[in-house]
C-alpha positions in Angstrom: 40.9 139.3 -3.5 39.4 138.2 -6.7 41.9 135.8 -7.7 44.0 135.4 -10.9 42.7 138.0 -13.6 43.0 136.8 -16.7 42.4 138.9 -20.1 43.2 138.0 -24.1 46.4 140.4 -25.3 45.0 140.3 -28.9 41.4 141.5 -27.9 40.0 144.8 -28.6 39.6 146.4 -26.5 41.5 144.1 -23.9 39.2 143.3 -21.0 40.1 141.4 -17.7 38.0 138.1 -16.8 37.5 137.5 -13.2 38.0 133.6 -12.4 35.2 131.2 -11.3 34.9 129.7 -7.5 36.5 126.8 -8.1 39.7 128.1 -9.8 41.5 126.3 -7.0 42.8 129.0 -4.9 42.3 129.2 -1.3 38.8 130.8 -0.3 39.1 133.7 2.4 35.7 134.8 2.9 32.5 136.2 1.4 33.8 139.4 1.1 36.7 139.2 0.2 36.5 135.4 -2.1 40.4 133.9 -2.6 43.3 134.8 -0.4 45.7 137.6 -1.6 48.0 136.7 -4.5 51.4 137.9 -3.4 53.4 136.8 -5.9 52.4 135.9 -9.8 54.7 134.5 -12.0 53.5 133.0 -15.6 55.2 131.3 -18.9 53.8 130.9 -22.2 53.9 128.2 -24.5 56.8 127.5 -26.7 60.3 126.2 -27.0 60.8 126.4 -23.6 57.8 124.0 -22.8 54.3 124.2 -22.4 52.7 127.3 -20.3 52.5 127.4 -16.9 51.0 129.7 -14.6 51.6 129.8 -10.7 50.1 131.9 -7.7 51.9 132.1 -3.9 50.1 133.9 -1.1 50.1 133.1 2.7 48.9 129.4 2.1 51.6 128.5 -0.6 52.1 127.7 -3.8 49.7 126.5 -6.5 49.9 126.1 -10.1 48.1 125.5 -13.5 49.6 124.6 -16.7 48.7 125.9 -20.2 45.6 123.9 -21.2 43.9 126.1 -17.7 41.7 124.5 -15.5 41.8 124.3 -11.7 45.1 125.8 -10.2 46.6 122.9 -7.7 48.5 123.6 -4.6 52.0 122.5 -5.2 53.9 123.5 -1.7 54.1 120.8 0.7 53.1 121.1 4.4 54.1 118.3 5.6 57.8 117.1 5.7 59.5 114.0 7.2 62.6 115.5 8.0 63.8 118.6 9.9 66.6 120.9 10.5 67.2 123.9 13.3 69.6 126.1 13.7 70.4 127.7 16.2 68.3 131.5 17.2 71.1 133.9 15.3 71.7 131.6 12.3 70.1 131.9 9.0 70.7 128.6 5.8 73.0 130.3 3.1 73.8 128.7 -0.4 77.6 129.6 0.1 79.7 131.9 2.4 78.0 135.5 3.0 79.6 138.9 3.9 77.2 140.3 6.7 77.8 143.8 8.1 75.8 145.0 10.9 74.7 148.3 10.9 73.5 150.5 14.1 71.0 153.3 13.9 73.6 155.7 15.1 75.6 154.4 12.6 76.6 155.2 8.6 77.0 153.2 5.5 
Protein backbone atom coordinates (compact mmCIF):
# COMPACT_ATOMS: atom_id res chain seq x y z
CA UNK A 1 0.00 0.00 0.00
CA UNK A 2 2.94 2.29 0.13
CA UNK A 3 4.04 1.99 -3.27
CA UNK A 4 7.51 1.08 -4.70
CA UNK A 5 10.20 0.97 -1.82
CA UNK A 6 13.18 1.90 -2.81
CA UNK A 7 16.58 1.66 -0.69
CA UNK A 8 20.60 2.19 -1.71
CA UNK A 9 22.44 -1.49 -1.64
CA UNK A 10 25.80 0.28 -0.78
CA UNK A 11 24.37 2.20 2.29
CA UNK A 12 25.03 1.39 5.73
CA UNK A 13 23.04 0.45 7.22
CA UNK A 14 20.56 -0.10 4.18
CA UNK A 15 17.31 1.66 4.81
CA UNK A 16 14.05 1.58 2.66
CA UNK A 17 12.67 5.16 1.24
CA UNK A 18 8.94 5.29 0.95
CA UNK A 19 7.97 7.04 -2.48
CA UNK A 20 6.28 10.55 -2.74
CA UNK A 21 2.46 11.05 -3.90
CA UNK A 22 3.03 11.66 -7.18
CA UNK A 23 5.27 8.65 -8.00
CA UNK A 24 2.73 7.86 -10.69
CA UNK A 25 0.98 4.89 -9.36
CA UNK A 26 -2.66 4.62 -8.99
CA UNK A 27 -3.98 6.17 -5.68
CA UNK A 28 -6.39 3.77 -3.62
CA UNK A 29 -7.39 5.68 -0.68
CA UNK A 30 -6.23 7.68 2.38
CA UNK A 31 -5.59 4.77 4.15
CA UNK A 32 -4.24 2.71 2.25
CA UNK A 33 -2.27 5.51 -0.58
CA UNK A 34 -1.35 3.50 -4.06
CA UNK A 35 -3.00 0.33 -5.17
CA UNK A 36 -1.21 -3.08 -4.30
CA UNK A 37 1.91 -3.91 -6.32
CA UNK A 38 1.37 -7.39 -7.48
CA UNK A 39 4.08 -7.98 -9.45
CA UNK A 40 7.71 -5.99 -9.49
CA UNK A 41 10.20 -6.62 -11.86
CA UNK A 42 13.45 -4.17 -12.16
CA UNK A 43 16.86 -3.96 -14.48
CA UNK A 44 19.85 -2.12 -13.78
CA UNK A 45 21.88 -0.19 -15.92
CA UNK A 46 24.52 -1.64 -18.20
CA UNK A 47 25.21 -3.60 -21.32
CA UNK A 48 21.93 -4.67 -21.54
CA UNK A 49 20.55 -1.01 -21.74
CA UNK A 50 19.69 1.52 -19.44
CA UNK A 51 17.54 0.62 -16.13
CA UNK A 52 14.16 0.17 -16.03
CA UNK A 53 11.83 -0.37 -13.37
CA UNK A 54 8.12 -1.58 -13.74
CA UNK A 55 5.02 -2.16 -11.32
CA UNK A 56 1.54 -4.30 -12.38
CA UNK A 57 -1.32 -4.39 -9.96
CA UNK A 58 -5.11 -4.47 -10.72
CA UNK A 59 -4.96 -1.22 -12.92
CA UNK A 60 -1.96 -2.39 -15.16
CA UNK A 61 1.25 -1.76 -16.03
CA UNK A 62 3.40 1.25 -15.42
CA UNK A 63 7.02 1.84 -15.75
CA UNK A 64 10.03 4.21 -15.03
CA UNK A 65 13.34 4.11 -16.55
CA UNK A 66 16.78 4.60 -14.80
CA UNK A 67 17.15 8.37 -14.45
CA UNK A 68 13.62 7.81 -11.91
CA UNK A 69 10.94 10.11 -11.88
CA UNK A 70 7.24 9.55 -12.22
CA UNK A 71 6.36 5.87 -13.09
CA UNK A 72 3.89 5.99 -16.43
CA UNK A 73 1.19 3.61 -17.11
CA UNK A 74 2.23 1.65 -20.04
CA UNK A 75 -0.85 -1.01 -20.48
CA UNK A 76 -3.45 0.09 -22.88
CA UNK A 77 -7.13 0.01 -22.17
CA UNK A 78 -8.38 0.76 -25.03
CA UNK A 79 -8.04 -1.46 -28.20
CA UNK A 80 -9.48 -1.18 -31.81
CA UNK A 81 -9.68 -4.61 -32.43
CA UNK A 82 -11.18 -7.71 -30.85
CA UNK A 83 -11.15 -11.41 -30.69
CA UNK A 84 -13.70 -14.04 -28.77
CA UNK A 85 -13.55 -17.34 -28.49
CA UNK A 86 -15.83 -19.35 -27.75
CA UNK A 87 -16.85 -20.14 -23.50
CA UNK A 88 -14.40 -23.47 -23.16
CA UNK A 89 -11.45 -22.11 -25.26
CA UNK A 90 -8.48 -20.47 -24.00
CA UNK A 91 -5.46 -18.50 -26.85
CA UNK A 92 -2.31 -20.87 -26.76
CA UNK A 93 1.12 -19.98 -28.41
CA UNK A 94 1.33 -23.54 -29.99
CA UNK A 95 -0.49 -26.95 -29.48
CA UNK A 96 -1.12 -27.90 -25.65
CA UNK A 97 -1.58 -31.27 -23.93
CA UNK A 98 -4.56 -30.75 -21.51
CA UNK A 99 -5.56 -33.51 -19.10
CA UNK A 100 -8.58 -33.11 -17.05
CA UNK A 101 -8.53 -34.26 -13.71
CA UNK A 102 -11.72 -35.10 -11.38
CA UNK A 103 -11.73 -34.79 -7.62
CA UNK A 104 -12.34 -38.43 -7.31
CA UNK A 105 -9.59 -38.89 -9.47
CA UNK A 106 -5.50 -39.50 -9.25
CA UNK A 107 -2.56 -38.11 -10.98
Amino acid sequence: DAGVLEADLGADPIAWTAPEVDIGLPFRSRENLFEPVAALAARAAGPGGPGLMMAAGPRGLYARGEEGGPFAATSQTLFENEVRLPAPWLFASEPHLVRVIGSDDTP
